[in-house]
Backbone and ligand atoms as CSV (ligand in chain L), in Angstrom:
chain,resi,resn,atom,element,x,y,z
A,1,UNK,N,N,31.085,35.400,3.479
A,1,UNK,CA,C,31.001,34.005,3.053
A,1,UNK,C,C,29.564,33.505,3.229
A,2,UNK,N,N,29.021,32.816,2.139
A,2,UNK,CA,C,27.835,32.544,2.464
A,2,UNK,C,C,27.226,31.201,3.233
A,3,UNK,N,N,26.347,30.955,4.193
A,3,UNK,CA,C,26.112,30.315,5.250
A,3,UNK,C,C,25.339,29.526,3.946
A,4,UNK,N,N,25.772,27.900,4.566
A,4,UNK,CA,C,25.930,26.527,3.630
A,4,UNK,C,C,24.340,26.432,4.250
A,5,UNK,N,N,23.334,26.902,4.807
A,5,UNK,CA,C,22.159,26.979,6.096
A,5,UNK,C,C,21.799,27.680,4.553
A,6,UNK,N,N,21.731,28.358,3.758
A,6,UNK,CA,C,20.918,29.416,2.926
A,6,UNK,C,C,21.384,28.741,1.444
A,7,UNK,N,N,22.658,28.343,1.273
A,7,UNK,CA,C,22.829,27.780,-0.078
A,7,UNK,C,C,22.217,26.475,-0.652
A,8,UNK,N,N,22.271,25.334,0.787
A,8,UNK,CA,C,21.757,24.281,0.327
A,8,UNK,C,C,20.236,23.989,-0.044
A,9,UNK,N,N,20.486,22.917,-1.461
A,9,UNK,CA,C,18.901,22.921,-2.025
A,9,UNK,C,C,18.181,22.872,-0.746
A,10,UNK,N,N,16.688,22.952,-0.770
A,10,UNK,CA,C,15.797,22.888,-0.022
A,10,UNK,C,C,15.425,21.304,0.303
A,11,UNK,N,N,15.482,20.674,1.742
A,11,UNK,CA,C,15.635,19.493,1.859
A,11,UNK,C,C,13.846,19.024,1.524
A,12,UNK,N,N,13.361,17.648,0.943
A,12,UNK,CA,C,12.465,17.374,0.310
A,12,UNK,C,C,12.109,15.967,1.355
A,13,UNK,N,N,11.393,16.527,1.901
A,13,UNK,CA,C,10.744,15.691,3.217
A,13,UNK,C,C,9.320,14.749,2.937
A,14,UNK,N,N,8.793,13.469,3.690
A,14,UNK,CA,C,8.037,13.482,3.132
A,14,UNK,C,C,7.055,13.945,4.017
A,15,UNK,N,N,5.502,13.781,3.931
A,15,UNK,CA,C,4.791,14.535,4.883
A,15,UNK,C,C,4.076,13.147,5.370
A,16,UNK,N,N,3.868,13.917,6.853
A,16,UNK,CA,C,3.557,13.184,8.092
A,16,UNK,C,C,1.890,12.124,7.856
A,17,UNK,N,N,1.539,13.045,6.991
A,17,UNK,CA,C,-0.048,12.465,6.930
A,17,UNK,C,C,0.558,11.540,5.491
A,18,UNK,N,N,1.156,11.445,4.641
A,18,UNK,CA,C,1.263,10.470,3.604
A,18,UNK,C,C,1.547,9.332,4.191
A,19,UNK,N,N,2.910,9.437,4.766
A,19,UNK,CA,C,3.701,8.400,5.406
A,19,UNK,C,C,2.734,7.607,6.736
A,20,UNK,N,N,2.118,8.390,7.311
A,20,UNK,CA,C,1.218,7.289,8.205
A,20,UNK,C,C,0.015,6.768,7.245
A,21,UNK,N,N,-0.523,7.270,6.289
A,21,UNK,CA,C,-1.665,6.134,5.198
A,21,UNK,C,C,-0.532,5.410,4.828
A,22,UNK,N,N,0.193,5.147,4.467
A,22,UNK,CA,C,1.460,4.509,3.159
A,22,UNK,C,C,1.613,3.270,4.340
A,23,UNK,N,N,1.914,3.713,5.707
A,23,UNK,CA,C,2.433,2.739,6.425
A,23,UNK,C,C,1.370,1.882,6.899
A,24,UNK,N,N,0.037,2.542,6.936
A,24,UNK,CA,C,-1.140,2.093,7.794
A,24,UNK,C,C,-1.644,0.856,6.553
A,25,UNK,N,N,-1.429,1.044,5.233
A,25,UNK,CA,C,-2.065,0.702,4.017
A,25,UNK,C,C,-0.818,-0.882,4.013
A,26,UNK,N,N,0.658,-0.507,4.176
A,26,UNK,CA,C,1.502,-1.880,4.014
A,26,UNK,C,C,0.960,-3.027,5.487
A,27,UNK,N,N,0.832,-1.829,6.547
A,27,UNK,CA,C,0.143,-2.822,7.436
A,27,UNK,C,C,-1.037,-3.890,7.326
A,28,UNK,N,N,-2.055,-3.046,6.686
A,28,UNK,CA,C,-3.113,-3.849,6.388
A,28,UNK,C,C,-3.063,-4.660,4.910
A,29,UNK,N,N,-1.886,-5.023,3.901
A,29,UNK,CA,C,-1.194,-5.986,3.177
A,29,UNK,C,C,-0.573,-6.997,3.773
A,30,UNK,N,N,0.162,-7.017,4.683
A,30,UNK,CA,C,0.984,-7.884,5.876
A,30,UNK,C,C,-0.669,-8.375,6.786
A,31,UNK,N,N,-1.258,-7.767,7.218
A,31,UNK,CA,C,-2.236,-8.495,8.177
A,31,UNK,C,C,-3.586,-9.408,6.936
A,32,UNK,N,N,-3.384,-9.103,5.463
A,32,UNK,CA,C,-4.042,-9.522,4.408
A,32,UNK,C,C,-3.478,-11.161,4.907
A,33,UNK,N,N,-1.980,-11.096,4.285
A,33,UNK,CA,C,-1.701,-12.495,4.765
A,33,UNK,C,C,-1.350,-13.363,5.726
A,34,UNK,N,N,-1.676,-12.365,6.876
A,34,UNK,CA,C,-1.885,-13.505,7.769
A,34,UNK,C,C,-3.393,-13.859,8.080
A,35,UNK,N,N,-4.112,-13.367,7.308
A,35,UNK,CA,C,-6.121,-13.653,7.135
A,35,UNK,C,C,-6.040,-15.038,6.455
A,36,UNK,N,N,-4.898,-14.795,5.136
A,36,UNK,CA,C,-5.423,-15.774,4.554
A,36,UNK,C,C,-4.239,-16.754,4.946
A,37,UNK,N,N,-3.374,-17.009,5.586
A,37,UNK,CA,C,-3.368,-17.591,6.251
A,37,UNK,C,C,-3.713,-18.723,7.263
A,38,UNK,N,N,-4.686,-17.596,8.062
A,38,UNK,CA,C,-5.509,-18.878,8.743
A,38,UNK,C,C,-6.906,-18.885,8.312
A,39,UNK,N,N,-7.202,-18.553,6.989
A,39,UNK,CA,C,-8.526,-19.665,6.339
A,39,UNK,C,C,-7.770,-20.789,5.633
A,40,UNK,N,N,-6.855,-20.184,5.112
A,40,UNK,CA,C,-6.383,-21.784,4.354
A,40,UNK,C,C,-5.313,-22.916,5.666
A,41,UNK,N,N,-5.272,-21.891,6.464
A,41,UNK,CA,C,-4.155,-23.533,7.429
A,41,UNK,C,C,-5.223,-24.331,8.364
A,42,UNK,N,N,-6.441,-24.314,7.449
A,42,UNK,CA,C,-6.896,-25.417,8.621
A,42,UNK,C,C,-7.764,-25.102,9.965
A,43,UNK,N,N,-7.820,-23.959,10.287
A,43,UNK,CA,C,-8.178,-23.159,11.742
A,43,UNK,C,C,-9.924,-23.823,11.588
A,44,UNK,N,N,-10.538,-23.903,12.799
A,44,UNK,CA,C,-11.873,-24.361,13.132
A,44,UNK,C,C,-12.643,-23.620,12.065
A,45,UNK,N,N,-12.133,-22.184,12.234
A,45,UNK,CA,C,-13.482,-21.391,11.827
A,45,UNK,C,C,-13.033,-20.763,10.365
A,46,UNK,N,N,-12.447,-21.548,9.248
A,46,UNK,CA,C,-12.030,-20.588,7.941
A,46,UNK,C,C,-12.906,-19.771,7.695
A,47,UNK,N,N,-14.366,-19.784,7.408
A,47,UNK,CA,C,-15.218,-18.639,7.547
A,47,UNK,C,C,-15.046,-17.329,8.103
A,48,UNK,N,N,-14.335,-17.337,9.232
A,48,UNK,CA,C,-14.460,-16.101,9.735
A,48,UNK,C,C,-13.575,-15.182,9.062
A,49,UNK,N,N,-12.185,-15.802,9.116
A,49,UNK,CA,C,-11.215,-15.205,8.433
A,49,UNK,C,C,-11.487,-15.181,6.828
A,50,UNK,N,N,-11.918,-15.701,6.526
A,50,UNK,CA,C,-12.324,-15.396,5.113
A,50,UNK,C,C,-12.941,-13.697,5.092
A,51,UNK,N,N,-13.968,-14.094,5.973
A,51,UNK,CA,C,-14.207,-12.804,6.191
A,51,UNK,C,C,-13.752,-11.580,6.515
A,52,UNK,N,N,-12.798,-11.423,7.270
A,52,UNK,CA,C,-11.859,-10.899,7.526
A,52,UNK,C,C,-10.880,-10.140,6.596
A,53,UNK,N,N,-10.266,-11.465,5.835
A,53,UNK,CA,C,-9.729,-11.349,4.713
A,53,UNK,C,C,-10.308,-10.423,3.537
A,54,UNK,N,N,-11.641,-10.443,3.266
A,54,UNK,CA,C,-12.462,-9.821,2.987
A,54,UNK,C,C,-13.051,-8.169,3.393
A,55,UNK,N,N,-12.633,-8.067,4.262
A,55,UNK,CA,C,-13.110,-6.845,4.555
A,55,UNK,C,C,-11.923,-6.420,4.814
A,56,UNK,N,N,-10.812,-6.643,5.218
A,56,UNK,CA,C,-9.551,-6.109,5.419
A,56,UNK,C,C,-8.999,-5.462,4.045
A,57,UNK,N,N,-9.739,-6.039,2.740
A,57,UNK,CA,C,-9.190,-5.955,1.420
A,57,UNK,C,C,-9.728,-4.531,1.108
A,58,UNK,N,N,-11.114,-4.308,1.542
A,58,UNK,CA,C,-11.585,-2.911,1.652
A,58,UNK,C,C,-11.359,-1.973,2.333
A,59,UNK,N,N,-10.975,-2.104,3.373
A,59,UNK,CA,C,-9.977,-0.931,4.721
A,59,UNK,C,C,-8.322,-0.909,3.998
A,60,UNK,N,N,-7.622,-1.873,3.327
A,60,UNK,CA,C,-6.678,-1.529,2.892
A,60,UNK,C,C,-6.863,-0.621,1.524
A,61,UNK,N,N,-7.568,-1.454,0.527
A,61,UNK,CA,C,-7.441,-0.332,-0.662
A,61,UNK,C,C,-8.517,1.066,-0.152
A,62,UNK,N,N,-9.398,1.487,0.788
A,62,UNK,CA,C,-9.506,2.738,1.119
A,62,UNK,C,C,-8.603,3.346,2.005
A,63,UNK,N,N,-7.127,3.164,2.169
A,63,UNK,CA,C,-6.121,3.798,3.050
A,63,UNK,C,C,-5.624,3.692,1.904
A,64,UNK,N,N,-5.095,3.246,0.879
A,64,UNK,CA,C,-4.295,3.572,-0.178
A,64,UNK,C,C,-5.262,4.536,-1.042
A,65,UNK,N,N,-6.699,4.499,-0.896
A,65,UNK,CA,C,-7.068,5.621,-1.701
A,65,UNK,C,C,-6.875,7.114,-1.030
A,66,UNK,N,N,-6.767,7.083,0.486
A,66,UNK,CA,C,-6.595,7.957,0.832
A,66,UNK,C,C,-5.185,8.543,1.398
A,67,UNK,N,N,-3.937,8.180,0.866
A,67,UNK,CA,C,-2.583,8.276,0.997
A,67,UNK,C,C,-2.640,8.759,-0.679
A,68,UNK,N,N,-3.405,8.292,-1.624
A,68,UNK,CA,C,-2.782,9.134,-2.707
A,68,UNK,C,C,-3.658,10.849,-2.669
A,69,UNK,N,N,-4.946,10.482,-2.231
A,69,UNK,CA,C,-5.500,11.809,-2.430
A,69,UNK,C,C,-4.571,12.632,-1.379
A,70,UNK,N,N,-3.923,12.143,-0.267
A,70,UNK,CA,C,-2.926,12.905,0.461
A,70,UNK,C,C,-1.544,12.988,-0.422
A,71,UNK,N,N,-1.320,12.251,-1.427
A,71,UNK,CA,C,-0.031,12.615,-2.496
A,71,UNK,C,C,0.057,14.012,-3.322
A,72,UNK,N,N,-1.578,13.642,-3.689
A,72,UNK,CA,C,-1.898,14.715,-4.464
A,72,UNK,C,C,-1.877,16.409,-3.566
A,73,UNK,N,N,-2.290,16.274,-2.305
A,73,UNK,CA,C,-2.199,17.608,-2.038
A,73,UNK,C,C,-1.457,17.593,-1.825
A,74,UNK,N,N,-0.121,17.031,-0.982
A,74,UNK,CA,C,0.875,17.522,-0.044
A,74,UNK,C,C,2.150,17.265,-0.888
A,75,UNK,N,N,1.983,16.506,-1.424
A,75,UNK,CA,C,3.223,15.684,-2.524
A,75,UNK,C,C,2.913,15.960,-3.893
A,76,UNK,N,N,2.631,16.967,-4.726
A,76,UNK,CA,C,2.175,16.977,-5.971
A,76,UNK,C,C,3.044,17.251,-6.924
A,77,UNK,N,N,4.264,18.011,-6.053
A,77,UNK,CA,C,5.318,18.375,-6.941
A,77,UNK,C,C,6.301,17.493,-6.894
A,78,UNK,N,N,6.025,16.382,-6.101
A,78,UNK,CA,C,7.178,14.734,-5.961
A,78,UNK,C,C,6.345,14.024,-6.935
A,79,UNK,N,N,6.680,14.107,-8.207
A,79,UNK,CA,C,6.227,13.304,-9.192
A,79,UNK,C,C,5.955,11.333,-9.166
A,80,UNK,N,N,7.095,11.154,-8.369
A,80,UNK,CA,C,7.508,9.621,-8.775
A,80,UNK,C,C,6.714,9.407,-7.474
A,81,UNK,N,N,6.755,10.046,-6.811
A,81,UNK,CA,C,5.893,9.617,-5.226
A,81,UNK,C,C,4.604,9.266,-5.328
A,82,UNK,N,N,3.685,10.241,-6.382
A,82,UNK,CA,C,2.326,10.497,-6.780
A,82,UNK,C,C,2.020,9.592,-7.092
A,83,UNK,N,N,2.936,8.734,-8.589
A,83,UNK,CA,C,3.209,8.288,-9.254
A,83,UNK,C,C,2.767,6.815,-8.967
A,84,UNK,N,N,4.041,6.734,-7.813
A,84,UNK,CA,C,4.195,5.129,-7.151
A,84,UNK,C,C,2.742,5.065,-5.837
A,85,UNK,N,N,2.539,5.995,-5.433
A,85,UNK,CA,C,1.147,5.835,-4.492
A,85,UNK,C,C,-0.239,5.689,-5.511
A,86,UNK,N,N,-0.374,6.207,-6.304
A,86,UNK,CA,C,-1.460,6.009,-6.833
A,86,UNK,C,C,-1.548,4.384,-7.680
A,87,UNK,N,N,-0.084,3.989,-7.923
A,87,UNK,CA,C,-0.376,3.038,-8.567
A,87,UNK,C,C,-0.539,2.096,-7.572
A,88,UNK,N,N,0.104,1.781,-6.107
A,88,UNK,CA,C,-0.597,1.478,-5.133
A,88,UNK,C,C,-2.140,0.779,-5.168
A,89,UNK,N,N,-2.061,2.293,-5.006
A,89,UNK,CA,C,-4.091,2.068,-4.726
A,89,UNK,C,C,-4.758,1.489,-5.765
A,90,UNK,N,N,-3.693,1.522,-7.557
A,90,UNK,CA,C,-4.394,0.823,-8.422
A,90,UNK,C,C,-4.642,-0.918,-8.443
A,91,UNK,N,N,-3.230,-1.260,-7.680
A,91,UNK,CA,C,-2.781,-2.584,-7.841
A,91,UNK,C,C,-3.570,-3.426,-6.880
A,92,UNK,N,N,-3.957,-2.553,-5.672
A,92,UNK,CA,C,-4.482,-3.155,-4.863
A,92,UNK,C,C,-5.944,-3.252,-4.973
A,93,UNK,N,N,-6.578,-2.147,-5.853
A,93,UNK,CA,C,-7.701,-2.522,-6.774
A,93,UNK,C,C,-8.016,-4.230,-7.343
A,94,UNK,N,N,-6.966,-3.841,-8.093
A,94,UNK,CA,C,-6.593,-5.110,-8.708
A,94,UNK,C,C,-6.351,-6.518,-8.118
A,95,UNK,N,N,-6.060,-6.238,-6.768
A,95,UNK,CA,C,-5.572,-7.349,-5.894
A,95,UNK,C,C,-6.863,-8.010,-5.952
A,96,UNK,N,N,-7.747,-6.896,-5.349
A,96,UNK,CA,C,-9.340,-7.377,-4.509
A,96,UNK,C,C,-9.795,-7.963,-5.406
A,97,UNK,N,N,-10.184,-7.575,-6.824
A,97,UNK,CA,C,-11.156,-7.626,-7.733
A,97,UNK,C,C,-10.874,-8.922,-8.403
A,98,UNK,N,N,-9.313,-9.591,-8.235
A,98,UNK,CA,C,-8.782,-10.854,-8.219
A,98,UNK,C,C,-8.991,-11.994,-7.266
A,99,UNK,N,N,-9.222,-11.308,-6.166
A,99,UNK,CA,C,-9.522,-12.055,-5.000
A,99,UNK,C,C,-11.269,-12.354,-5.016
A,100,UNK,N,N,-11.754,-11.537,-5.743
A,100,UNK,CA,C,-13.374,-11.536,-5.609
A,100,UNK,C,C,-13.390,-12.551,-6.966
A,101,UNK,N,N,-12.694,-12.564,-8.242
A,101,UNK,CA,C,-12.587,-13.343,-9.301
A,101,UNK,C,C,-13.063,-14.834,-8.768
A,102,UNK,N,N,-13.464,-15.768,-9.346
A,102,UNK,CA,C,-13.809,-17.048,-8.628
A,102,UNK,C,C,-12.626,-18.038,-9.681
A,103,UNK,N,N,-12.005,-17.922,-9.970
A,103,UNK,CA,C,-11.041,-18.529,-10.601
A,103,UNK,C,C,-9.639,-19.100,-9.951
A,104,UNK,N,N,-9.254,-19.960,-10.571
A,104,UNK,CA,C,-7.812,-20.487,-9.608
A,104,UNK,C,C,-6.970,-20.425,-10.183
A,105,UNK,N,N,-6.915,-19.603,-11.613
A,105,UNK,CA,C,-6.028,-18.752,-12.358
A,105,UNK,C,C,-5.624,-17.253,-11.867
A,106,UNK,N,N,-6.904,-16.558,-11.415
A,106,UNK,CA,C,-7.002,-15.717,-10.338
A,106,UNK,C,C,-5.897,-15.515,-9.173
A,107,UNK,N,N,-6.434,-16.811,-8.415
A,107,UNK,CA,C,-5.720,-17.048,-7.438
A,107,UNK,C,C,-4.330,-17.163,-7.101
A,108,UNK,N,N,-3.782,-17.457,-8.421
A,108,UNK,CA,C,-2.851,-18.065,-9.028
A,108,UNK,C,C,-1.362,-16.408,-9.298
A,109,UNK,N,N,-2.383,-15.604,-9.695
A,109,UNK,CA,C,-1.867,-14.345,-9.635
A,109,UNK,C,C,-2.033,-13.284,-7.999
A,110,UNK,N,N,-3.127,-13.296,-8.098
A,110,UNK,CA,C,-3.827,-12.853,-6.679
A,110,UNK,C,C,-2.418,-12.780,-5.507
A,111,UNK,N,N,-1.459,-13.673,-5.369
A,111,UNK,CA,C,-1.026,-13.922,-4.315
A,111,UNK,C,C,0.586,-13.523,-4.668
A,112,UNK,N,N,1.442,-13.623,-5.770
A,112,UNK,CA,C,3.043,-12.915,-6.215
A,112,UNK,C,C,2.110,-11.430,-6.590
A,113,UNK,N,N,0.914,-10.982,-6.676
A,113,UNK,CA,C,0.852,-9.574,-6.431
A,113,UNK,C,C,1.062,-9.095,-5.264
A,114,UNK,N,N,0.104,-9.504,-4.560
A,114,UNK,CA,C,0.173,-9.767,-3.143
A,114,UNK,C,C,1.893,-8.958,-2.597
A,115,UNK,N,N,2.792,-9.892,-2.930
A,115,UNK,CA,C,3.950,-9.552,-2.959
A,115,UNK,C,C,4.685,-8.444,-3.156
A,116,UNK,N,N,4.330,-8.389,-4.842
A,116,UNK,CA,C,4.505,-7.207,-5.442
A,116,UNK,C,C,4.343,-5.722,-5.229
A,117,UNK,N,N,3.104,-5.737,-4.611
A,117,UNK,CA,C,2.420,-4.622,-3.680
A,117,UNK,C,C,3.513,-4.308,-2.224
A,118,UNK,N,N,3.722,-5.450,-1.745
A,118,UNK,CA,C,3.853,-5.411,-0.662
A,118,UNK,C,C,5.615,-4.647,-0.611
A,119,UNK,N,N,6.698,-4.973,-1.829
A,119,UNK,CA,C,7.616,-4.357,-2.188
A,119,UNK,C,C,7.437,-3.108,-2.568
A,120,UNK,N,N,6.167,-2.687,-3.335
A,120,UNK,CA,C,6.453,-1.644,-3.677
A,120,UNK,C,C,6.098,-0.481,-2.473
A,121,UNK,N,N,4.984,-1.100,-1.403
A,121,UNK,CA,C,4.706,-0.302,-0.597
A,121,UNK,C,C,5.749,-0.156,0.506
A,122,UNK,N,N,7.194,-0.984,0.545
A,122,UNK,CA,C,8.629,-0.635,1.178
A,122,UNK,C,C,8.719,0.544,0.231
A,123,UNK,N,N,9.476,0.329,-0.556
A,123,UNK,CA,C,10.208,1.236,-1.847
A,123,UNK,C,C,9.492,2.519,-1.351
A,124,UNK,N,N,8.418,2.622,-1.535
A,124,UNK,CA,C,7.715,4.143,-1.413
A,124,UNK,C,C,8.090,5.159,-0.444
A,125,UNK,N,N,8.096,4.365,0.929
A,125,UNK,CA,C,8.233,5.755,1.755
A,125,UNK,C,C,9.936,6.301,1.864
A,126,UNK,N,N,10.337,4.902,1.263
A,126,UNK,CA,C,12.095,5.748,0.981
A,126,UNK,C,C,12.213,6.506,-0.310
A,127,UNK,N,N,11.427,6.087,-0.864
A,127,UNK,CA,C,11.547,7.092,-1.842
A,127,UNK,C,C,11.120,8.373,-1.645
A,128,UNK,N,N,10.002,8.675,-1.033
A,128,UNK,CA,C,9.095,9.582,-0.234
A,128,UNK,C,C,10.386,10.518,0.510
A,129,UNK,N,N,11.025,9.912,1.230
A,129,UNK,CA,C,11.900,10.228,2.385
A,129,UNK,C,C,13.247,10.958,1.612
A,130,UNK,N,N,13.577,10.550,0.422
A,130,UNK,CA,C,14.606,10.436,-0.843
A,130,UNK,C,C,14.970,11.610,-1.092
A,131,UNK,N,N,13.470,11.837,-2.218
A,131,UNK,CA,C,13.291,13.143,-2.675
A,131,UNK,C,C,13.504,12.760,-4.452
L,1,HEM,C1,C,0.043,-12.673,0.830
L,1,HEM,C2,C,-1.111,-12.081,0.784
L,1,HEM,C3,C,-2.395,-12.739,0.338
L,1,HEM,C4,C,-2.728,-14.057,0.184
L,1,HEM,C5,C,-1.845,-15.267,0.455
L,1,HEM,C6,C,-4.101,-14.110,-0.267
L,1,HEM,C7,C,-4.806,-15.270,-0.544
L,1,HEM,C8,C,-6.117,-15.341,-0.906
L,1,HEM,C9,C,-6.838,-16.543,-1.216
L,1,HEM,C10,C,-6.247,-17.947,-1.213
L,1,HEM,C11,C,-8.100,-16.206,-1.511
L,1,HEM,C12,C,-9.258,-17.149,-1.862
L,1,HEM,C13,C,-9.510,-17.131,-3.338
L,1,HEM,C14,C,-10.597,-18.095,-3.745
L,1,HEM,O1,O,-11.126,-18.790,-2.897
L,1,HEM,O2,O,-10.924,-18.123,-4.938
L,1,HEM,C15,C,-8.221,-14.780,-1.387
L,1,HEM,C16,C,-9.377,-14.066,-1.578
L,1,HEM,C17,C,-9.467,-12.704,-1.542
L,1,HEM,N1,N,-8.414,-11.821,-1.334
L,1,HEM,FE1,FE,-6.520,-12.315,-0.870
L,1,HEM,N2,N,-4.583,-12.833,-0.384
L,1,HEM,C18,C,-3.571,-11.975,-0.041
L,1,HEM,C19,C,-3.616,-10.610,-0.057
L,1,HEM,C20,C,-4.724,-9.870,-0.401
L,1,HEM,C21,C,-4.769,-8.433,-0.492
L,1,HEM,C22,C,-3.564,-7.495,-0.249
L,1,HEM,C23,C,-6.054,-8.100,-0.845
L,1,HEM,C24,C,-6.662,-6.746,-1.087
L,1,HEM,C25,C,-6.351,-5.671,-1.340
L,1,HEM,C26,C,-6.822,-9.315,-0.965
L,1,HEM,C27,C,-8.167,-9.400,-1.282
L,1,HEM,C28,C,-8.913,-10.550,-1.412
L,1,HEM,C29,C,-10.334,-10.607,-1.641
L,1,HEM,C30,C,-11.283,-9.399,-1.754
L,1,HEM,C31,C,-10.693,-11.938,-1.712
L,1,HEM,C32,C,-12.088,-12.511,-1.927
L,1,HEM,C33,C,-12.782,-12.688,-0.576
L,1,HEM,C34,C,-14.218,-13.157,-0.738
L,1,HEM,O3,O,-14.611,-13.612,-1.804
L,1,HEM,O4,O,-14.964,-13.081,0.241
L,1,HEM,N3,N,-5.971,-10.373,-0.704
L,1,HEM,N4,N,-6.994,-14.273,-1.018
């Protein structure tokens, strides 16, 4: 009789180095808004956090650039994984380059992306985890 240990598909895990950029990258989306946060509630020093806000936008989209180049090696044959991380790192491109926009149409989008990102960077590592 054959051992259910040798028949079953091969379980589709995700890897250790994706899943800590993926998680390190939603972290620094969640700590995005609490930057902007306290430049816009008023705090003594909005400057700083602006700043903050600002440079946090660059430590996040370079952890999403470097969770997909980790898709690509370790995850290449998880299509939708690749897929959904790289677009990640695209959106959040997109976030910054909105946030750098001087517009309040910009802004206007800038922030239900914000969001958007922030769902899709849940979704991912279960999907990751899925298979
Ligand atoms: C809920 C989350 C977020 C909120 C509420 C938010 C809100 C804002 C607001 C109100 C501004 C000022 C825009 C202006 O003055 O014209 C801003 C600027 C900016 N945001 Fe966000 N943001 C969020 C998330 C993010 C994320 C995830 C990124 C990056 C990946 C990002 C990158 C930027 C950048 C680069 C600027 C311009 C900073 C500067 O000019 O010095 N933001 N954000």
């Amino acid at each position: 009789m054959a051992d259910a240990t040798t028949t079953a598909a091969p379980a589709r895990r995700a890897h250790p180095a994706h899943s800590a950029l993926v998680g390190l990258t939603t972290l620094g989306v969640l700590l995005q808004g609490l930057w902007a946060g306290l430049f816009l509630g008023g705090t003594d020093d909005p400057g700083t956090w602006y700043d903050v806000h600002k440079h946090g936008a660059e430590a996040t989209v370079a952890l999403a650039a470097l969770a997909t180049v980790a898709a690509f090696v370790w995850l290449r044959h998880r299509t939708p994984v690749v897929v959904a991380t790289a677009l990640l790192f695209v959106l959040l491109v997109v976030e910054m380059l909105l946030g750098l926009a001087d517009s309040s149409a910009a802004v206007a989008v800038h922030v239900p992306l914000a969001m958007l990102i922030m769902g899709l960077a849940v979704w991912l590592p279960v999907q990751a985890r899925r298979g």
